[in-house]
N, C-alpha and C positions, 0 to 999 in steps of 0.2 A: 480529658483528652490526653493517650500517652506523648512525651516527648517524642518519639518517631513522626505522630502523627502532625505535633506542632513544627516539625520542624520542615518537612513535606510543605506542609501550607503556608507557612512566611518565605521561603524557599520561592515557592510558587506567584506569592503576592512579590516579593522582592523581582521576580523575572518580568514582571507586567510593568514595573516604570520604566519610563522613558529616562534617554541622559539627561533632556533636561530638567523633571523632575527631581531626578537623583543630585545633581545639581543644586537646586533650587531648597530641595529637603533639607542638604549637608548645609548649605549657607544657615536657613534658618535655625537648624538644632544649635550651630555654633553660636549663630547670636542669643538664644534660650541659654545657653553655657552661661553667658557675662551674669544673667540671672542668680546665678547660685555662691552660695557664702564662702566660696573655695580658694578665694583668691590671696590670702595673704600664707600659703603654704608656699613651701621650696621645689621638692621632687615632682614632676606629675609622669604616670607613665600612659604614654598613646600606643594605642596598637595604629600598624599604618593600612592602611586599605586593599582590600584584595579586590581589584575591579571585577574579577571574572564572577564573584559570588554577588557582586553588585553590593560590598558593604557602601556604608556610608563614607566619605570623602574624607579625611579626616586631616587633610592639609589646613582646612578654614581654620581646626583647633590649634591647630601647630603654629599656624600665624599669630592666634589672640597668643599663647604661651609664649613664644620667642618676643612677642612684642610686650609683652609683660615682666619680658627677662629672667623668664623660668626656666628651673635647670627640667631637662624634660628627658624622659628614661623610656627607652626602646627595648622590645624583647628577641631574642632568638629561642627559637625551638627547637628543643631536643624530643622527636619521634620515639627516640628507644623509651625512654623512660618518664613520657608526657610530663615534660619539664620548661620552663623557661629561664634561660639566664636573662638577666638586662644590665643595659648599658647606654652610658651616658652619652646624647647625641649633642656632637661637638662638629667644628667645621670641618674636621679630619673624616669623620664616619663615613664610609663604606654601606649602601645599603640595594642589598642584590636579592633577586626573588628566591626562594628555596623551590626545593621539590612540589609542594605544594600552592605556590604561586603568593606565599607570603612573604612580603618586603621585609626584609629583618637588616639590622648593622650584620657586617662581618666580622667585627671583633671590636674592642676599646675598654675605654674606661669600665671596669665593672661595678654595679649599684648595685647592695644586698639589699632582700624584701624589702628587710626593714626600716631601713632609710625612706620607699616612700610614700608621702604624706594622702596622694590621689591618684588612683587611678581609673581610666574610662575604658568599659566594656564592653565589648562587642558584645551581639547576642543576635537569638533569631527571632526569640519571643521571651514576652516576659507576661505577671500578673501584677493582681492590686496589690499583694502583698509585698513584691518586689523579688519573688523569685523567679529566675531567669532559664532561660533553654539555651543553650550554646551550640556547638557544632559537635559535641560530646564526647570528646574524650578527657576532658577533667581537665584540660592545661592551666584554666585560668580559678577553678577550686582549687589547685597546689598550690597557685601565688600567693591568692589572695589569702591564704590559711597561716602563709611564712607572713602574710605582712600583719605590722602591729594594728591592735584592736583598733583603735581609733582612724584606721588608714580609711579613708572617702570611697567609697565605688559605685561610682557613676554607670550606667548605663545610657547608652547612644541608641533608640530605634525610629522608626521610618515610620513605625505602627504603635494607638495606644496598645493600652495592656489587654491581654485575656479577661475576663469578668468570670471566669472557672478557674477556680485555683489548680495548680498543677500538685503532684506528687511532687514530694521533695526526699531527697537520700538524705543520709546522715552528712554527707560530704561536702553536699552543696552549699555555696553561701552565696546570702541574698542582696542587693543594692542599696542603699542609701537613697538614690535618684534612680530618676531616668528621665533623659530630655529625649524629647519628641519635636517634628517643625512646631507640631501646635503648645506644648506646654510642657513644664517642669514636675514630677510626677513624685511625691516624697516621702519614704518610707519609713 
């Protein structure tokens, strides 16, 4: 199945929950989170929720993190050049929607790559192998490429995996995890 056409289809399953599902999914994937060996790291970076696309909630994650007193790394997007810078979310941060309805900081502390330790993936779909489909324009293959080998990346979806493996570019890079409401996925 190409990328287009995966993306069409969880796209499509994503428009079929209800709030309270969507709801009830992001609770669960967060407490599947406490599950995974990740928790004695410093950085973690969250992407924050674009409701209109129906991600997952990702506040529940932001909770277990601040409540674990983790320093936790927010991205902005740069469109010209499918880029993100990130940045340390502090009580001061500023976090307003962009052109495309993504909650981003306005500016702060700046985190390079490589500083951090985990980060959690959006995605539309993934496989058994742990290669992922995104919204495609490569922003989060640039990240996770600057960040060090050892750096965690997690994926978050609502859905298990493909059982077809996908085509994969030279560019893409694959998960570690993926937590689902139902289960911890490991690659």
């Amino acid at each position: 199945m190409s990328k287009t056409t995966l993306r069409k289809k969880y796209k499509a399953l994503r428009n079929e929950l209800t709030p309270q599902q969507l709801d009830d999914f992001s609770i669960a994937i967060a407490n599947n989170l406490l599950k995974l060996p990740v928790w004695e790291k410093r950085y973690y970076h969250l992407f924050l929720t674009i409701t209109e696309q129906k991600e997952i909630d990702t506040e529940f994650v932001l909770n277990i993190l601040l409540g674990k007193d983790k320093d936790v790394v927010l991205s902005k997007s740069d469109f010209k050049n499918h880029s993100l810078t990130h940045f340390l979310l502090t009580d001061n941060t500023i976090i307003k929607k962009n052109a495309y309805n993504i909650p981003e900081p306005v500016d702060g502390i700046e985190v390079p790559s490589t500083k951090i330790d985990v980060v959690f993936i959006p995605l539309l779909a993934y496989d058994t192998n742990g290669n992922r489909v995104g919204y495609g324009k490569g922003f989060y293959d640039r990240f996770l490429a600057e960040c060090k080998p050892e750096t965690i990346k997690i994926g978050l979806s609502f859905f298990p995996p493909e059982t077809t493996l996908f085509t994969v570019d030279a560019t893409d890079i694959g998960l570690d995890f993926c937590v689902t409401p139902e289960k911890v996925f490991e690659f």
